[in-house]
C-alpha positions in Angstrom: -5.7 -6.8 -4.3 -4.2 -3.2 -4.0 -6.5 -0.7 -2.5 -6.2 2.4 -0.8 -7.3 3.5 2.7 -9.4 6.7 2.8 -9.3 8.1 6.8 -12.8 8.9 8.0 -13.6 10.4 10.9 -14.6 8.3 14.0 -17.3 6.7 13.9 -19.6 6.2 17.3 -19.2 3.1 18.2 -21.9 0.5 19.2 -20.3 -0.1 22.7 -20.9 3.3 23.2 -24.6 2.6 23.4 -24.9 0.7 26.5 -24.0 1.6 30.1 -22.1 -1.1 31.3 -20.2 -4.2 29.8 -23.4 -6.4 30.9 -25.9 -4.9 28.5 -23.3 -5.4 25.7 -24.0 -9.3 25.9 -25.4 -10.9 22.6 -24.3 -7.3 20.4 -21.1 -8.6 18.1 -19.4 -6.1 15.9 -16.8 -6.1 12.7 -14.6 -4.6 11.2 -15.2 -4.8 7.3 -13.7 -3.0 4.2 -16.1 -2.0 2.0 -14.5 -1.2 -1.8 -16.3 0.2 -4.9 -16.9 -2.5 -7.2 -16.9 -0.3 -10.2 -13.6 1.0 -9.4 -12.4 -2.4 -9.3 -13.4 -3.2 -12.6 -12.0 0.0 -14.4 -8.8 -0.8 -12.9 -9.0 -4.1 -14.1 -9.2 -2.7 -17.5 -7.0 -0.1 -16.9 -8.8 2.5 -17.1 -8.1 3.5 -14.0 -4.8 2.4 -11.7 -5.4 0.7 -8.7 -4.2 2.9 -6.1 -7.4 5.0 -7.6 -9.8 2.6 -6.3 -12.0 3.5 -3.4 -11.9 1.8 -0.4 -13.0 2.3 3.3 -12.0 0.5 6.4 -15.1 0.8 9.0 -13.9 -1.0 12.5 -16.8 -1.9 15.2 -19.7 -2.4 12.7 -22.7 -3.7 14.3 -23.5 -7.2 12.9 -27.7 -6.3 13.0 -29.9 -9.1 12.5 -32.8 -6.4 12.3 -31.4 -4.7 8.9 -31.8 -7.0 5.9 -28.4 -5.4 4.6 -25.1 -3.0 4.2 -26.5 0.2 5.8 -23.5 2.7 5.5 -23.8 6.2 6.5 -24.1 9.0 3.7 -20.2 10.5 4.0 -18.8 6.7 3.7 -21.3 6.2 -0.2 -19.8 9.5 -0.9 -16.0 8.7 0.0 -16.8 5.5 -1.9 -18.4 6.8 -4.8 -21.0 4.1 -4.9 -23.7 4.5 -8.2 -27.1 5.5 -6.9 -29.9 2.6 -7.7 -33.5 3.8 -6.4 -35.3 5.5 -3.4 -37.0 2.7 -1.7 -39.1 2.6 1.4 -37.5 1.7 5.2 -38.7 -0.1 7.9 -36.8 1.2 11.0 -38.0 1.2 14.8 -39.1 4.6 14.6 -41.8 3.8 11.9 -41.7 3.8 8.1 -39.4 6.4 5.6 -37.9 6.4 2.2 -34.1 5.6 1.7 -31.7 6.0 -0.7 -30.2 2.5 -2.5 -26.4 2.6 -3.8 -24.9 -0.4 -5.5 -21.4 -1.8 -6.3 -20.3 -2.1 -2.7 -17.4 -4.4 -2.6 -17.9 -6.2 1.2 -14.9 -7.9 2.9 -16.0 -9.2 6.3 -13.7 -12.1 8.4 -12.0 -13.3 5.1 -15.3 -13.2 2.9 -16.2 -11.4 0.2 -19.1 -10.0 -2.2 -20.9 -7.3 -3.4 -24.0 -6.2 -2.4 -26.2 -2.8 -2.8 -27.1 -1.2 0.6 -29.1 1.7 2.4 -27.7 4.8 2.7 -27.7 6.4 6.6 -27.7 9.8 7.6 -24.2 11.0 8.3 -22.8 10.6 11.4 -24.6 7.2 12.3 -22.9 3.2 12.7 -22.7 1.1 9.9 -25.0 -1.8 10.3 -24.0 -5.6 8.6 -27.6 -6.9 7.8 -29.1 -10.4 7.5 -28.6 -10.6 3.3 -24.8 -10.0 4.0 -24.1 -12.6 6.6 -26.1 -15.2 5.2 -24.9 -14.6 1.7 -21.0 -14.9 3.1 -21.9 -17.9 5.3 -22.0 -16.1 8.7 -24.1 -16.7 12.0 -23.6 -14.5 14.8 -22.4 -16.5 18.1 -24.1 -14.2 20.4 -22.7 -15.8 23.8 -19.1 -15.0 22.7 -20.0 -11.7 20.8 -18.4 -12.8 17.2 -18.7 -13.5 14.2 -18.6 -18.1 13.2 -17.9 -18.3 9.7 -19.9 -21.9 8.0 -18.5 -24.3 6.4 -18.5 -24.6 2.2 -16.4 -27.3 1.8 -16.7 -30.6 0.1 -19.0 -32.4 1.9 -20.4 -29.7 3.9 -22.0 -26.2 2.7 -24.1 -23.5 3.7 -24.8 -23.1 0.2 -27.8 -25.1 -0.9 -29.5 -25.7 -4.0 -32.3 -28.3 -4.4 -33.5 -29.4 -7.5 -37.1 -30.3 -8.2 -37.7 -32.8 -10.4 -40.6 -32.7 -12.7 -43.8 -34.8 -12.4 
């Protein structure tokens, strides 16, 4: 696939946050692209080319068990052009708020791939890779070597399930 780079300005990055290399331990970060989906479709159809469609590379992303998804700051959504979904409502240390939900984000994390909605951030703040990502792309978070472990979806072996209940 063909997509384009957009530069953004530099993110703070999550090692920033801690004082010394010690209280890093357990915190594991990404880089990801993140494309819009949409875009990808209309140049699919050709309705738009492909060096048209939206892209962004985002490099030391937090992998954050404590979001439940793609959090991405406002001026990324808007570089990307993602489709506003709904307000919903935001759990976040600092007590409950409203958020804005964008869809059509095209995720691309250690040679995986879907596409997921996600929260918007205020500008200016890290991208967060939450829990409905990783899982969904089969990855666990080896904390004692701060990276990412991608599962196993072979034949024979899957972290994709699917049980079937048979009726009584």
């Amino acid at each position: 696939m063909d997509t384009s780079t957009v530069k953004l300005r530099q993110f703070e990055s999550p090692s920033a946050w801690f004082d010394n290399e010690s209280d890093a331990v357990g915190k594991v970060t990404s880089t990801i692209t993140v494309t819009n989906n949409a875009d990808e479709v209309k140049a699919s159809c050709g309705v738009i080319q492909a060096s048209e469609i939206r892209s962004v590379v985002l490099n030391d992303v937090l992998a954050d068990t404590g979001a439940t998804t793609l959090c991405l700051p406002a001026d990324v959504i808007a570089t990307l052009g993602l489709e506003y979904m709904e307000e919903v409502g935001l759990e976040t240390a600092a007590g409950f708020s409203r958020a804005r939900l964008f869809r059509h984000a095209h995720l691309f994390v250690a040679g995986r791939e879907d596409v997921f909605s996600c929260v918007e951030l205020p500008v200016g703040r890290a991208a967060l890779l939450g829990v409905i990502p990783l899982e969904r792309l089969g990855i666990e978070l080896d904390l004692k070597n701060q990276r990412l472990r991608l599962l196993e979806r072979n034949e024979g072996s899957s972290y994709i399930t699917a049980y079937v209940v048979e009726s009584l």
